[in-house]
MDTraj code that builds the backbone (N, CA, C; nanometers):
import mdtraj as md
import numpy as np

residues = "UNK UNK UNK UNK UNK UNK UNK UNK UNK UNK UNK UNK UNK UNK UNK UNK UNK UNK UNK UNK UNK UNK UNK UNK UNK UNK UNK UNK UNK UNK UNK UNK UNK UNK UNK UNK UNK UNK UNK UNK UNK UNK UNK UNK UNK UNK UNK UNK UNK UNK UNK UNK UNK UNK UNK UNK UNK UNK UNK UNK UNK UNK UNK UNK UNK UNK UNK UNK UNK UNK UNK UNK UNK UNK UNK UNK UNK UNK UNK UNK UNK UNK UNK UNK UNK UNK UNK UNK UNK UNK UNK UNK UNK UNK UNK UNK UNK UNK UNK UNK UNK UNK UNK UNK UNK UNK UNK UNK UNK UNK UNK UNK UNK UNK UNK UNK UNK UNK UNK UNK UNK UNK UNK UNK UNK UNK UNK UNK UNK UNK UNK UNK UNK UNK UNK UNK UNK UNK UNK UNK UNK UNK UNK UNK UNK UNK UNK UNK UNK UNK UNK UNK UNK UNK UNK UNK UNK UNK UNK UNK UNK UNK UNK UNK UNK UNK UNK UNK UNK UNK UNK UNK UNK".split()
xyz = np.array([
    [0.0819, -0.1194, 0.0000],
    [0.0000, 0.0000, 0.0000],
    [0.0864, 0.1260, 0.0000],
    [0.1837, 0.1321, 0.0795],
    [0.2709, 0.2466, 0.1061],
    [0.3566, 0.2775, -0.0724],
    [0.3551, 0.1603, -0.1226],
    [0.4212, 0.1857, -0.2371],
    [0.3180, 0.2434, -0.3653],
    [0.2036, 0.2270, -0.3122],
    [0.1221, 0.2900, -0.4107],
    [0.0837, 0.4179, -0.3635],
    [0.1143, 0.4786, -0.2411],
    [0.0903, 0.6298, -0.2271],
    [0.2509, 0.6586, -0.2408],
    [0.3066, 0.6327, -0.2832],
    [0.4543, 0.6755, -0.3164],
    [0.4237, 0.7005, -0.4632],
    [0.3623, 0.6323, -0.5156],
    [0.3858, 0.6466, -0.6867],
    [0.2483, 0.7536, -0.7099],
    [0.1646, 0.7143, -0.6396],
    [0.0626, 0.7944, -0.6786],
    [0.1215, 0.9902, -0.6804],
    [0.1746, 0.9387, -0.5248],
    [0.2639, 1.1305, -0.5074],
    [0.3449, 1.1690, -0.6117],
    [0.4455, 1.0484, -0.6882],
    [0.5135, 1.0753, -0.7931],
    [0.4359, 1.1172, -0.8847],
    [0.3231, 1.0921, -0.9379],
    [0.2761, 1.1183, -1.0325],
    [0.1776, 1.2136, -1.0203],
    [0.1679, 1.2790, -0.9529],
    [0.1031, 1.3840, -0.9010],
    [0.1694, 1.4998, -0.8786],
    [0.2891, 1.4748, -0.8785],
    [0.4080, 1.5871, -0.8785],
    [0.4234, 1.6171, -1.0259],
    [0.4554, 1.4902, -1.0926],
    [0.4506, 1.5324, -1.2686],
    [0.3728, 1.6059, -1.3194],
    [0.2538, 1.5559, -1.2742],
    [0.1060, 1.6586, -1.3610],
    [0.1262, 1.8171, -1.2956],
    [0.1777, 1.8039, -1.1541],
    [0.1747, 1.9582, -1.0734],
    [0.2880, 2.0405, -1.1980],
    [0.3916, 1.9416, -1.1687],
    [0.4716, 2.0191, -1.2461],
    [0.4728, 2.0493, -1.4557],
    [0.3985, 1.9723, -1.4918],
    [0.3665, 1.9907, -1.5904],
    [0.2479, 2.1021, -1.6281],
    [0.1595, 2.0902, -1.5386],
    [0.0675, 2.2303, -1.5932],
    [0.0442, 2.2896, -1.4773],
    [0.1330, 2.3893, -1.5300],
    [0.1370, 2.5561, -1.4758],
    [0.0532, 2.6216, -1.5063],
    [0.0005, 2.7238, -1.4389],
    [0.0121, 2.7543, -1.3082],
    [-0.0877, 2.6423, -1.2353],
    [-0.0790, 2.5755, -1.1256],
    [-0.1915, 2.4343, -1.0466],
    [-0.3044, 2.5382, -1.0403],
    [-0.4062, 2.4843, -1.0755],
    [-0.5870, 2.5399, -1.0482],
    [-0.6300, 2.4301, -0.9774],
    [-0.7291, 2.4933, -0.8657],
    [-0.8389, 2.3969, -0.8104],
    [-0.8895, 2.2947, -0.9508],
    [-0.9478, 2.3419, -1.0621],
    [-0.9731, 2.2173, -1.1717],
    [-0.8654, 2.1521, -1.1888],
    [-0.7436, 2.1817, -1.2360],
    [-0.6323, 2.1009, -1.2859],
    [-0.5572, 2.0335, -1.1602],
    [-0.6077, 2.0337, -1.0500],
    [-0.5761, 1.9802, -0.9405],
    [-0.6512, 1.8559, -0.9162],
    [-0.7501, 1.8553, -0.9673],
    [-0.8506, 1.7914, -0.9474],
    [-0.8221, 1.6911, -1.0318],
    [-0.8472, 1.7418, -1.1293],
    [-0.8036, 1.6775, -1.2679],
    [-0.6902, 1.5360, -1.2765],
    [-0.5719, 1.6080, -1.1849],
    [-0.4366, 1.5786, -1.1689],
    [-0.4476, 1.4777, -1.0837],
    [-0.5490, 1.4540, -0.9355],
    [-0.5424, 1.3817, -0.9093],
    [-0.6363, 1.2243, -0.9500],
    [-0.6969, 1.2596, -1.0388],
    [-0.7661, 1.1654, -1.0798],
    [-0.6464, 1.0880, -1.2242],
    [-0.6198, 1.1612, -1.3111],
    [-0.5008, 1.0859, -1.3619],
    [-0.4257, 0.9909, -1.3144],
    [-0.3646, 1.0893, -1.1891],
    [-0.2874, 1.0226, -1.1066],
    [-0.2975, 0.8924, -1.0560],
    [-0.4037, 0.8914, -1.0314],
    [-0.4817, 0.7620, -0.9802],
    [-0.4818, 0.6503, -1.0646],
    [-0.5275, 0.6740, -1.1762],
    [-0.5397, 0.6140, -1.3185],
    [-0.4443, 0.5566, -1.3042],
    [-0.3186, 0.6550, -1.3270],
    [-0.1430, 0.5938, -1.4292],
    [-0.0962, 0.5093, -1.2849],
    [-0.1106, 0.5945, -1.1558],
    [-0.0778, 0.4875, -1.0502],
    [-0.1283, 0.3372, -1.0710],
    [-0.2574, 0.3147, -1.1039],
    [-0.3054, 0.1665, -1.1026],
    [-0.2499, 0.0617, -1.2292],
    [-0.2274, 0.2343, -1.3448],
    [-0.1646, 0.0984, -1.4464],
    [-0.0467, 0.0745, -1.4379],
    [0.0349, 0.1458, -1.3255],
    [0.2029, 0.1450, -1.3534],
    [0.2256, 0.0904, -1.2025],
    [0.1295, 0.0602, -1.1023],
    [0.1826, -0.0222, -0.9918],
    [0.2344, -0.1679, -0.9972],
    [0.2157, -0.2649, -1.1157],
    [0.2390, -0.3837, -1.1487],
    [0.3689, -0.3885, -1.1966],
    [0.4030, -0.2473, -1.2758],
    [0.5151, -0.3002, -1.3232],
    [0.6611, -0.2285, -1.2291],
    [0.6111, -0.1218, -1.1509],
    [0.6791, -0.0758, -1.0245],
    [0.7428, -0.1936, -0.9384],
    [0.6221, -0.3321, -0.9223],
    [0.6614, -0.4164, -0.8650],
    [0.7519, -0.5327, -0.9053],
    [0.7599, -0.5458, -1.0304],
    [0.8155, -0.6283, -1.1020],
    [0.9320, -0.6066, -1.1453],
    [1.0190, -0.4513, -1.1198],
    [1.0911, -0.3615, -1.1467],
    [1.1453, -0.4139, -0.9612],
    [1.0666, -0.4258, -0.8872],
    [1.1145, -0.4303, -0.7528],
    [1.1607, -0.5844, -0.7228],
    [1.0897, -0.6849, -0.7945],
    [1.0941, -0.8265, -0.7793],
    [1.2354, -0.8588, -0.8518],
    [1.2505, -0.7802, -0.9669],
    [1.3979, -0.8273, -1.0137],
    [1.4737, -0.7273, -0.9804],
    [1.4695, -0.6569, -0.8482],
    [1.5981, -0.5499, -0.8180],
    [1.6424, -0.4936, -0.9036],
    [1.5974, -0.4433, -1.0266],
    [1.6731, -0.3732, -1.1487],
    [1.7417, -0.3101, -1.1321],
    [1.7185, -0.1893, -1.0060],
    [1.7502, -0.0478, -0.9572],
    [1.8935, -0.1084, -0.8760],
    [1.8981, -0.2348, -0.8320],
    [1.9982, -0.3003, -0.7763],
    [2.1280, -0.3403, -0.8541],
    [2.0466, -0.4253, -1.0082],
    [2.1103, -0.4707, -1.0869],
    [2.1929, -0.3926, -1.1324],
    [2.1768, -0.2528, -1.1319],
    [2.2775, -0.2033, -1.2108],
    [2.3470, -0.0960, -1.1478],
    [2.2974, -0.0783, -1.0354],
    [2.3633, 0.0009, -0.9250],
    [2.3399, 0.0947, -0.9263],
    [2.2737, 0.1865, -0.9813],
    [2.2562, 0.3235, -1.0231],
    [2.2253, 0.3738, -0.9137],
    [2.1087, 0.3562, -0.7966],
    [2.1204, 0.4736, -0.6906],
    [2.2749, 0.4543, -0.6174],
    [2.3221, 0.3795, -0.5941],
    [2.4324, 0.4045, -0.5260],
    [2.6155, 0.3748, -0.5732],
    [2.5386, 0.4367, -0.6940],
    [2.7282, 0.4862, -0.7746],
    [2.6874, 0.6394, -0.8244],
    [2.7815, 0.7412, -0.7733],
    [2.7791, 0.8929, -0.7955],
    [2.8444, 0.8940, -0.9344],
    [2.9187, 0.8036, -0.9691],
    [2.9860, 0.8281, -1.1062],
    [2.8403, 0.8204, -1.1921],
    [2.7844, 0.6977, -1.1765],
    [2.6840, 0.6699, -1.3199],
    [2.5987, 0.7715, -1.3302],
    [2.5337, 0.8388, -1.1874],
    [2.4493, 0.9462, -1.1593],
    [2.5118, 1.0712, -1.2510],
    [2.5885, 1.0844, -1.2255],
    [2.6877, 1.1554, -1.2879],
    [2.7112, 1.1917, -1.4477],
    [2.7443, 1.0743, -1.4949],
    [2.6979, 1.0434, -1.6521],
    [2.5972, 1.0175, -1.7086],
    [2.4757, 1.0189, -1.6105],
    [2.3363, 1.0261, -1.6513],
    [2.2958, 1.2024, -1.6670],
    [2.2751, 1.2478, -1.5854],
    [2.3162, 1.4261, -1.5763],
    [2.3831, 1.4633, -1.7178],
    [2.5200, 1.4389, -1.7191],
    [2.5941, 1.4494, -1.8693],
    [2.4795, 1.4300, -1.9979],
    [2.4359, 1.2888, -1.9590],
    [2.3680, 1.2686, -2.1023],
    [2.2375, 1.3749, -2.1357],
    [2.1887, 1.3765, -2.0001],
    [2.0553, 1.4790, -2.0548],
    [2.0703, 1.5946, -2.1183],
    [2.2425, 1.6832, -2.0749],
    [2.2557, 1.7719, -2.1479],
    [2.2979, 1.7528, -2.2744],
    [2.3903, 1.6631, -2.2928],
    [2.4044, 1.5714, -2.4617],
    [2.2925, 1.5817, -2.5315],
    [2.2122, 1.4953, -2.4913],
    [2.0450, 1.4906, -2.5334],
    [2.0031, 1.5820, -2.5984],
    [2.0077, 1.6777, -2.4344],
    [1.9091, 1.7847, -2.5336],
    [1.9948, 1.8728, -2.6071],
    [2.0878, 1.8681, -2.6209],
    [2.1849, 1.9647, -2.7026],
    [2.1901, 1.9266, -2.8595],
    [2.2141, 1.7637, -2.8355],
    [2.1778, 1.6793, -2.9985],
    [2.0095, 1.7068, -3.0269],
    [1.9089, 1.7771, -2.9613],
    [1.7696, 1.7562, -2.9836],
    [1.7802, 1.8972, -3.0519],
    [1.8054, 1.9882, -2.9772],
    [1.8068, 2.1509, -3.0314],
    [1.8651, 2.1584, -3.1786],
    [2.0369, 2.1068, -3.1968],
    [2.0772, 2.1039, -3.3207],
    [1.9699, 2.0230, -3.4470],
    [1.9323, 1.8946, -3.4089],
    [1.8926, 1.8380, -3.5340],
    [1.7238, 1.9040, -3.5118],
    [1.6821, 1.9905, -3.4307],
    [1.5266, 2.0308, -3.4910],
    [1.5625, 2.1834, -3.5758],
    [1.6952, 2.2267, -3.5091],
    [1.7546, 2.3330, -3.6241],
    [1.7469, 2.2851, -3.7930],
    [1.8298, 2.1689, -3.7807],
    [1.8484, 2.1079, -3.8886],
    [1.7482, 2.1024, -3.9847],
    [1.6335, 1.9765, -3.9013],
    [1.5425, 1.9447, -3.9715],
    [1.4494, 2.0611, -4.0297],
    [1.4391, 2.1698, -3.9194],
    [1.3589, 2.2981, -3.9586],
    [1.4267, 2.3745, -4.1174],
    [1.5162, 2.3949, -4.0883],
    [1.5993, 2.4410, -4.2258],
    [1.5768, 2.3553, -4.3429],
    [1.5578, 2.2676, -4.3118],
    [1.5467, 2.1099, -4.4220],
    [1.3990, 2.1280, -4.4881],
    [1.3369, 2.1683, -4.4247],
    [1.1514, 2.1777, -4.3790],
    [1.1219, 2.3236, -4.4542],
    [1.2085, 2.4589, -4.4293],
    [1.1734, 2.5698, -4.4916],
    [1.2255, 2.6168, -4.5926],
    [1.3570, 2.5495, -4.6388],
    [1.4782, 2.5828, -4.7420],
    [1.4488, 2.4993, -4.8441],
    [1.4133, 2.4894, -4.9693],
    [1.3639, 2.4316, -5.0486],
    [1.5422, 2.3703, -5.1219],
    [1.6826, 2.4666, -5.0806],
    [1.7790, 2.4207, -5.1586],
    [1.8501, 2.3274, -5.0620],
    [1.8068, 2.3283, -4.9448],
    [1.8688, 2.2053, -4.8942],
    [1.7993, 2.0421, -4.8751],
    [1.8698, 1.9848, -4.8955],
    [1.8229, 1.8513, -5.0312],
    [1.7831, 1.7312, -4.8804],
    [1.7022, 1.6414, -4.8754],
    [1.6747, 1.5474, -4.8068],
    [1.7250, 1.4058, -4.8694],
    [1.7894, 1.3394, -4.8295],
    [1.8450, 1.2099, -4.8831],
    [1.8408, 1.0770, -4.8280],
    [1.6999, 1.0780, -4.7690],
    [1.6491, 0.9556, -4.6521],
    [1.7129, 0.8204, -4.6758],
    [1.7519, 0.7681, -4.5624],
    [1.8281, 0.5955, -4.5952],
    [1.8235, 0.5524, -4.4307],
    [1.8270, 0.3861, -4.4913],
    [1.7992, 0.3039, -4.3095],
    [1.9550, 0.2484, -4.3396],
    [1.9902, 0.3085, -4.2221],
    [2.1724, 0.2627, -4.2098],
    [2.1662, 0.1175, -4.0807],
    [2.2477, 0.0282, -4.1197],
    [2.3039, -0.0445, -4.0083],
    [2.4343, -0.0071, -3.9202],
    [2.3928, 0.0034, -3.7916],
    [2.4849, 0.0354, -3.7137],
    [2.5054, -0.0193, -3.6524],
    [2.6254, -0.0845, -3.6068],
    [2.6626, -0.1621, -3.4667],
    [2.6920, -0.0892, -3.3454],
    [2.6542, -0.1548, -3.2729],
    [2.6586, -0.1007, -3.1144],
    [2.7149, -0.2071, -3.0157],
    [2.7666, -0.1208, -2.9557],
    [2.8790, -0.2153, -2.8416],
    [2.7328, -0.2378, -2.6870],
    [2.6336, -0.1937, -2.7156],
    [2.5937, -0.1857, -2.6027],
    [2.5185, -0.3277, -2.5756],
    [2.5308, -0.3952, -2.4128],
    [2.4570, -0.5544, -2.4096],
    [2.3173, -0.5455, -2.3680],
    [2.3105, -0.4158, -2.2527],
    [2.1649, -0.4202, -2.1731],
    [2.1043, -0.3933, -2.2496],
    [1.9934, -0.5156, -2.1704],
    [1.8403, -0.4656, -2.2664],
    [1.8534, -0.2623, -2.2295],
    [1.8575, -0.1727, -2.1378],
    [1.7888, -0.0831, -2.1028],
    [1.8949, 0.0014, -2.1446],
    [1.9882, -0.0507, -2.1547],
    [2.1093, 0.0731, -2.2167],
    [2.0750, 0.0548, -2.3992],
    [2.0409, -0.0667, -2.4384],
    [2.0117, -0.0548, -2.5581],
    [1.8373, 0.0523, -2.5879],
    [1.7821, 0.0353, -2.5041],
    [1.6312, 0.0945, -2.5066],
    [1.6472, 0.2181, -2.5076],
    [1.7326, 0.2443, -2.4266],
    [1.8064, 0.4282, -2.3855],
    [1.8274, 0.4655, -2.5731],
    [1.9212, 0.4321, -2.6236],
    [2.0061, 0.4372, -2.7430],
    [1.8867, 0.4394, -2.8395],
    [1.7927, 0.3249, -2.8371],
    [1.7179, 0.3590, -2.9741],
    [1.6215, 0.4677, -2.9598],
    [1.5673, 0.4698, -2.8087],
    [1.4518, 0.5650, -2.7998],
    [1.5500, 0.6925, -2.8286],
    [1.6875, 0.7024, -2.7722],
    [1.7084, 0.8749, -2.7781],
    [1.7281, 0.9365, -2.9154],
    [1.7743, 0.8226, -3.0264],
    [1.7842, 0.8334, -3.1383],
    [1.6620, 0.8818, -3.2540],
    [1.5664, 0.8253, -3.1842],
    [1.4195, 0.8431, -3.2053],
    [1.3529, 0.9582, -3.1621],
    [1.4169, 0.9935, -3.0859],
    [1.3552, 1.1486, -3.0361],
    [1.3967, 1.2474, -3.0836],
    [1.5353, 1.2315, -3.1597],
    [1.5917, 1.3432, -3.2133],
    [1.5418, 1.3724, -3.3336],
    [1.5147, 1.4355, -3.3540],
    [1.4216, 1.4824, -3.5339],
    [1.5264, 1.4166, -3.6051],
    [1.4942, 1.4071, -3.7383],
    [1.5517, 1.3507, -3.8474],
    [1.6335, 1.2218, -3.8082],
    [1.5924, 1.1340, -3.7529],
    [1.6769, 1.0205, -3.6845],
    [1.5443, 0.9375, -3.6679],
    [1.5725, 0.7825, -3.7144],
    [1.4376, 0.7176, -3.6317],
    [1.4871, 0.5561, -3.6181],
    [1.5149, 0.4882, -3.5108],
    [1.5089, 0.3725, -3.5105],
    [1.4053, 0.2662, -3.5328],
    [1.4832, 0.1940, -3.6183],
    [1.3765, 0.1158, -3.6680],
    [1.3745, -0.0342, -3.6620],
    [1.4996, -0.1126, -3.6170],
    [1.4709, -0.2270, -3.5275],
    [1.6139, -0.2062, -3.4355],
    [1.6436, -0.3413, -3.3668],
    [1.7282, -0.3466, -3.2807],
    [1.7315, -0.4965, -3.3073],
    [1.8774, -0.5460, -3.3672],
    [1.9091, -0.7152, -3.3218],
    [2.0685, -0.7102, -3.2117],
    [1.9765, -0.7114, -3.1005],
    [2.0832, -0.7416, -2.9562],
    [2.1945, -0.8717, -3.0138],
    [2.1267, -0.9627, -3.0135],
    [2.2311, -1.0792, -3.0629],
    [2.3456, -1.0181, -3.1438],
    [2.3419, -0.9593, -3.2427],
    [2.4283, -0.9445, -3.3661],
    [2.4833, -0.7969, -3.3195],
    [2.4496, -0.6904, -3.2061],
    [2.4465, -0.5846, -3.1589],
    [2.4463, -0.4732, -3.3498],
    [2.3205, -0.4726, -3.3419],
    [2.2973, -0.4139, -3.4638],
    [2.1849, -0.3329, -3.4538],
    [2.1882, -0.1823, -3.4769],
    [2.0749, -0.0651, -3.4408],
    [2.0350, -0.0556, -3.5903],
    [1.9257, -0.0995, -3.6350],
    [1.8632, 0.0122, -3.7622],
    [1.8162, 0.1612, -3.7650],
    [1.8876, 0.2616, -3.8327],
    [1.8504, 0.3503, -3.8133],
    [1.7982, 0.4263, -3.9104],
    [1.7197, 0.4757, -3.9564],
    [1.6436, 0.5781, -4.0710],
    [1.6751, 0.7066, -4.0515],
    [1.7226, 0.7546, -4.1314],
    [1.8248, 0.9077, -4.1478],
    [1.7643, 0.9732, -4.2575],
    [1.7292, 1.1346, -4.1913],
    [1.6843, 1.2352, -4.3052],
    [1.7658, 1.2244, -4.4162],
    [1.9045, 1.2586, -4.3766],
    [2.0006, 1.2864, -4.4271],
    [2.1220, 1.2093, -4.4736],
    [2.0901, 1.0848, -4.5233],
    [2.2213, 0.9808, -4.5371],
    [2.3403, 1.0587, -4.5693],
    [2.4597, 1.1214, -4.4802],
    [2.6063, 1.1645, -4.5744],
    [2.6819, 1.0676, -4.6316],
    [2.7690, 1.1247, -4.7014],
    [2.8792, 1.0531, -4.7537],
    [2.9684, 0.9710, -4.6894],
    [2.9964, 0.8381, -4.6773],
    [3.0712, 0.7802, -4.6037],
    [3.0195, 0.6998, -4.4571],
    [2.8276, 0.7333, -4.4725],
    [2.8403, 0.6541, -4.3573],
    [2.7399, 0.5398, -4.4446],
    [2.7313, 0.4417, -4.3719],
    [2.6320, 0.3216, -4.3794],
    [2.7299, 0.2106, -4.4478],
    [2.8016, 0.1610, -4.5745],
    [2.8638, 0.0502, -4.5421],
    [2.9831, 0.0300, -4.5093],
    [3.0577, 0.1333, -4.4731],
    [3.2295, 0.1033, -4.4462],
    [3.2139, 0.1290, -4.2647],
    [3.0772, 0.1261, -4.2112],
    [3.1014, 0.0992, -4.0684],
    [3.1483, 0.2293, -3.9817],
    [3.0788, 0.3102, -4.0336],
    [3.1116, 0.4716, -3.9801],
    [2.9590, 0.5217, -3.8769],
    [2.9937, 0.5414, -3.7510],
    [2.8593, 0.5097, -3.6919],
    [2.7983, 0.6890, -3.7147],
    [2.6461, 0.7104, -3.7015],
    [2.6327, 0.8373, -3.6963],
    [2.6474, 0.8731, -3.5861],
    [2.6758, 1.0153, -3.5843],
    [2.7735, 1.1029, -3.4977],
    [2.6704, 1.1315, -3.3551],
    [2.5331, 1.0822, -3.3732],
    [2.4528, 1.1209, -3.2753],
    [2.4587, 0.9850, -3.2231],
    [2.4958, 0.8556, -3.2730],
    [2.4691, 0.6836, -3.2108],
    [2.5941, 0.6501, -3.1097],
    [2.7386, 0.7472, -3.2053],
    [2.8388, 0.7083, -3.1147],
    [2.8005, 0.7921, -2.9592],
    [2.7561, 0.9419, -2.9825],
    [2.7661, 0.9997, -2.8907],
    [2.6503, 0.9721, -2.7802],
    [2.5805, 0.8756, -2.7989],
    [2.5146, 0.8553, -2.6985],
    [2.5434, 0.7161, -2.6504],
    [2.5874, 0.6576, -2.7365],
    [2.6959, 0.5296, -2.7276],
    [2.7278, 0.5767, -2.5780],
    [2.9063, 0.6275, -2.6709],
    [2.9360, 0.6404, -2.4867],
    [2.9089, 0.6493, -2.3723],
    [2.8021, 0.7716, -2.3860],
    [2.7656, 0.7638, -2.2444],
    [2.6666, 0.6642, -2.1885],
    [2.6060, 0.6073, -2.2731],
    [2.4834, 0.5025, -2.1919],
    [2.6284, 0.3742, -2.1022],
    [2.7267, 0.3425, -2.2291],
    [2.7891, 0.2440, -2.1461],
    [2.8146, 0.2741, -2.0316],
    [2.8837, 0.4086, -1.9517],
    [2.9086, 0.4320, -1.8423],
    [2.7781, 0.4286, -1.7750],
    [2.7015, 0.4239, -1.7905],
    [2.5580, 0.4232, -1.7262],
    [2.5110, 0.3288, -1.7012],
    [2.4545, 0.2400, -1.8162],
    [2.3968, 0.0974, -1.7677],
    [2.5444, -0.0073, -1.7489],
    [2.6557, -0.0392, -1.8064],
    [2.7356, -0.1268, -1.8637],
    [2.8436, -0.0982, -1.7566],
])
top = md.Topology()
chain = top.add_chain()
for i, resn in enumerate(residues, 1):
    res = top.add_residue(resn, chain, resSeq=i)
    for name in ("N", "CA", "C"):
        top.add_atom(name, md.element.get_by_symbol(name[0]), res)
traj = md.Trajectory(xyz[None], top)
């Protein structure tokens, strides 16, 4: 029980903090969501607790990984700002040319969740979209606005896969 007014508060903090300024309605509102996403996300809270994940990989209690997690969000969003520049220019400039292609990329990464990190962040970045993942063979498909010169078969990773590369390994790996 205690773990479901823990998540429920978590998620009640999200909605607080997501719509500004809090109103008696959107309060209201907020806690009835809340309630909602609490009941559908308490099963897997627990199952997240049954296999110690948070254990498995040590993350609350290594300051380094904490550390390189912080790093990445500013990576993130720094690779998010540039390529919606990009894509926007791509979108209003009729002379700059679109050259869409699904590249294979290899990835050094093993975890399921460091690999999940990698395709979703790739996916979030405009003009970037993952499009499968074979863990076995450590192989990312990726769909690119912009195929350049020199990447996709001589094994040249894109410049947004290595750079989030790195840092997930220090994180999950």
């Amino acid at each position: 029980m205690i773990k479901k007014v823990i998540l429920f508060i978590f998620w009640l903090a999200v909605w607080c903090g997501l719509s500004r300024p809090v109103n008696k309605e959107g309060l209201i509102l907020g806690v009835a969501v809340s309630i909602f996403i609490t009941y559908m996300t308490v099963d897997l809270a627990a199952q997240l607790d049954e296999k110690k994940a948070v254990k498995k990989y040590g993350f609350f209690g290594n300051i380094k990984r904490i550390l390189w997690l912080l790093l990445y969000i500013v990576v993130f969003l720094w690779e998010c700002i540039k390529a919606n520049i990009d894509v926007a220019l791509r979108v209003l400039h009729p002379d700059l040319p679109i050259r869409p292609g699904t590249l294979k990329v290899r990835v050094g990464l093993k975890s399921d969740i460091g690999l999940t990190f990698l395709a979703n962040s790739i996916t979030l970045t405009p003009g970037t979209t993952s499009v499968d993942v074979d863990k076995e063979k450590g192989i990312l498909y990726v769909h690119w606005l912009y195929v350049r010169d020199g990447y996709g078969g001589n094994g040249m990773k894109l410049p947004v896969v290595a750079k989030f590369e790195n840092i997930l390994k220090r994180i999950f790996e």
